[in-house]
N, C-alpha and C positions, 0 to 999 in steps of 0.2 A: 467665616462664622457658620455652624453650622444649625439648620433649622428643622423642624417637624414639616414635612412634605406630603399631599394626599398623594396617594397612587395614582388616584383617577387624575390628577394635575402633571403626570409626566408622561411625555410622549414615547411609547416603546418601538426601539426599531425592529423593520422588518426583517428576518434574517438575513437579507442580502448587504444589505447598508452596515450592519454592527459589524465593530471587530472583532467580537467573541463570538467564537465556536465550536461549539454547539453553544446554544442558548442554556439550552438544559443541564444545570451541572450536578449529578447527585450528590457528590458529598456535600456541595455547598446548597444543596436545596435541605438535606439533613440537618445540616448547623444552624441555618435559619430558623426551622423547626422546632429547634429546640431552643436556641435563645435569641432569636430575634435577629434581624439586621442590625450588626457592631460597626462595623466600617462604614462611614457615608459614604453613599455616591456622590457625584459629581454631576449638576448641571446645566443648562447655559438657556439664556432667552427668558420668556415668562413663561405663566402657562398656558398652554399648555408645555411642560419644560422640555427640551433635548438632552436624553442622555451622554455626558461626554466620556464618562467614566461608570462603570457599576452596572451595565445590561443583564445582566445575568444574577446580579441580587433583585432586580427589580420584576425581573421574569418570573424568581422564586415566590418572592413575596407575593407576589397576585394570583400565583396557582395555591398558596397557603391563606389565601384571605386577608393577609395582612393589610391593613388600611391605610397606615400612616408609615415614613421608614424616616431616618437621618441623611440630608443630602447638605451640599455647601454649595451653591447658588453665586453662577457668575453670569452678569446679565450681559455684558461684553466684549467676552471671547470670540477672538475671531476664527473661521473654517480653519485655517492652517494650524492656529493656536489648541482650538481643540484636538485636531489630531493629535497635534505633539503631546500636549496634555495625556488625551486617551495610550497612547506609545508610550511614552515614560511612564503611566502607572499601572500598563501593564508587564513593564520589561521585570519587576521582579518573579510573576511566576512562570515566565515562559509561554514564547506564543509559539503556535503549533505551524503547520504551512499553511493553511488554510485562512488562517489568523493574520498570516505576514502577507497571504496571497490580498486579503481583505483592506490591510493597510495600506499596499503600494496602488490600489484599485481608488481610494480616499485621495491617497496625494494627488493621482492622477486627474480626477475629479476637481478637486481642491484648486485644480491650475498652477501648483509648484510648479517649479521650471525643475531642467535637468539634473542642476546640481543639488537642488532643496533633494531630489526623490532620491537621486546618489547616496546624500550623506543619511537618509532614515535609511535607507538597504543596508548601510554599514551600521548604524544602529541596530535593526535586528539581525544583524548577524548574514547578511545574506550577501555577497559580491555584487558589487556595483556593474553590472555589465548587463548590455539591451537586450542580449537573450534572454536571461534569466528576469529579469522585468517583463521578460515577455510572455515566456511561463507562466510565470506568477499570476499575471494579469489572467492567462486563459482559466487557470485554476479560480479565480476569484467567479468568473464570468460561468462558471460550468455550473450544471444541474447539481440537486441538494443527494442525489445518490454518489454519485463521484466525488464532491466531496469528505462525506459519508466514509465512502471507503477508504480514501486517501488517506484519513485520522484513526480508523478503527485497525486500520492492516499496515500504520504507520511506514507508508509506501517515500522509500528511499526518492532523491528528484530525478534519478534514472528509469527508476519505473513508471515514472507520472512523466515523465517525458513519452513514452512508448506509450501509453494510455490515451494521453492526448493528443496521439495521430490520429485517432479515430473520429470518425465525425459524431455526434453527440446519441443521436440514435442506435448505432450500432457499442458505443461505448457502453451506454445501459444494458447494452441485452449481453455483455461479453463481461459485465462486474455482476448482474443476474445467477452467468452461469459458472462462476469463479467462487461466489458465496459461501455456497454449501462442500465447498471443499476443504481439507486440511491443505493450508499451503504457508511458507516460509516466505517473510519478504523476497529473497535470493528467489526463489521460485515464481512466485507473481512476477517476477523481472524478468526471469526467464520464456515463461509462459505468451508474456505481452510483446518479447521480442521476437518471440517466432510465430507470433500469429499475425504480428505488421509484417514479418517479411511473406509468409502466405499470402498476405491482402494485395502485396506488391508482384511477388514472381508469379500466384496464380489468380491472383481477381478476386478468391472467393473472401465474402466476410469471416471475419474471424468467429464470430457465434455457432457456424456452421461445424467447426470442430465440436464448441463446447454441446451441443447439444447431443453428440454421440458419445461421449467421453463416458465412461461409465465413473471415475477416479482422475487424480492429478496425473500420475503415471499412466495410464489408459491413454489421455491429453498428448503426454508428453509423446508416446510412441507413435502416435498416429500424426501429428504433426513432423517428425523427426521425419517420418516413411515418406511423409510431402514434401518435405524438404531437400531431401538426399535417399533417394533410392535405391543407394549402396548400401543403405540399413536393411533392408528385406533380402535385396543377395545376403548379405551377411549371414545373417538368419537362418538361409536355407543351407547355406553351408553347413552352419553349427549343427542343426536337425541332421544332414545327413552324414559328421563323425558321431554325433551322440547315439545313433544308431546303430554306426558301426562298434561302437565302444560297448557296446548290452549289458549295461552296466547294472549290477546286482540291488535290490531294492533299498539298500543301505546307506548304498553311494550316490554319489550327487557334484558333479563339476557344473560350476555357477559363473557365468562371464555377464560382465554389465551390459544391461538391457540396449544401452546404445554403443555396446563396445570403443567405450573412451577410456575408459581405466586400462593401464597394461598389469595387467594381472588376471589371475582365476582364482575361483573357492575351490577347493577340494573338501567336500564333506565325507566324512564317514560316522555314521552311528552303530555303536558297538552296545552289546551288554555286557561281554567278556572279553580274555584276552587272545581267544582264540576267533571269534569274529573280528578284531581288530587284525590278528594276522591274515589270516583269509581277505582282509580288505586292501592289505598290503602289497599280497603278492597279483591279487588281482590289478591293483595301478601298475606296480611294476612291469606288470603284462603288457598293457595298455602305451605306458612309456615308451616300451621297447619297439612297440608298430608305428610308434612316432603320432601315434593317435591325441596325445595332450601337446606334440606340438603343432601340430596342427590346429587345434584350439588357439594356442598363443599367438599363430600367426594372425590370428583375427583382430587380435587387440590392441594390435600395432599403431594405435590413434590413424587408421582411415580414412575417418570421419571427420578429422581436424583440416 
């Protein structure tokens, strides 16, 4: 049955305990706005009441003013009963990892046993296996920046695997220095995995790159040269054919920054068709001294 409920009579949780998150939801803070809390929440005890269901309409309504909302009131639901509760009626819009990291942190709490916590993992979709329980569990337990990031840069669980080898301090100041850049999930994976193996073969914290990094590629170069110092031979190589090639201001042969790719760019910029021959017969010069292949010898995956 559902009843008219003061705000001030339900107890809101703190963000670590709810399984929603972010608390904050804009679209659904906008809808409330405009027409009120539609959906009841759900809540258990007296009052002051526990939300089982609906944190995040309750959130809204109190930063709008709202006094009174619709809630269905069950005064003898038990800890386990609520979770399930709260789980099933959040399984239609989709929980985030943060949300599932949050859930399996309750079971655990809650005192289910193995198999109770097994069969909600397979409920939200996650494999049943104690690593991934275990994951989960650190992501639930980590500061409100790292989860933060893990929802906003919707970080794969390979990259939150490599994130959370860091110890919590050094973790902030390495998502700090990650923020202000344009980066691809694939990239943040990237990034996280060569900065754990830095932290492993040379000692240094990982923030120590980001803070010279000028860019993501800047990042990336300068970790790669820590890594495998066969990238800087490399390098000096390329500078001294590109030299030898003196190649006319038009032209431009382009090898990957970490020579992994087998191949090269050949640019040329023409205005006519007679700067395009001229730029012709100038490679084919260049060919013939064995000068571009020598480039390609470079490319040969070295580095793999």
């Amino acid at each position: 049955m559902t009843s008219r409920v003061r705000l001030k009579d339900i107890r809101l949780p703190d963000p670590g305990s709810s399984i929603s998150y972010p608390l904050i939801d804009d679209g659904l803070f906008d809808s409330i706005k405009a027409v009120g809390v539609v959906e009841p929440v759900v809540l258990a005890g007296t009052p002051p009441y526990s939300i089982v269901s609906g944190a995040r309409r309750v959130k809204a309504a109190g930063k709008l003013g709202i006094k009174e909302i619709p809630a269905v009131i069950s005064e003898d639901l038990s800890e386990k009963n609520r979770l399930l509760y709260a789980v099933h009626s959040n399984l239609g819009r989709g929980l985030n990892t943060v949300e599932k990291a949050h859930v399996l942190r309750q079971a655990v709490r809650t005192g289910l046993d193995s198999d109770e916590i097994r069969r909600i993992m397979v409920l939200i979709a996650l494999s049943p296996h104690d690593k991934i329980l275990s994951t989960y569990l650190s992501i639930a337990e980590s500061d409100e920046t790292t989860k933060t990031f893990i929802i906003t840069r919707n970080l794969s669980m390979k990259s939150i695997d490599y994130l959370m080898k860091f110890d919590p301090g050094e973790r902030k100041r390495i998502i700090k220095g990650l923020i202000p850049m344009y980066l691809t999930e694939s990239l943040i994976r990237e990034i996280l995995e060569m900065l754990h193996l830095l932290k492993i073969k040379k000692g240094v914290p990982g923030d120590k790159y980001l803070k010279k990094a000028e860019n993501s590629q800047d990042l990336k170069v300068r970790m790669k040269k820590q890594l495998n110092p066969k990238l800087t031979s490399l390098e000096k190589r390329l500078k001294t054919i590109r030299k030898a090639m003196a190649l006319p201001p038009n032209m431009d042969i382009r090898v990957d920054p970490f020579f992994e790719k087998e191949y090269i760019d050949i640019v040329i910029r023409a205005k006519d068709e007679q700067q395009v021959m001229a730029s012709l017969t100038r490679l084919t010069q260049i060919i013939a001294k064995g000068q571009v292949g020598s480039v390609l010898e470079l490319t040969k995956g070295r580095l793999r």
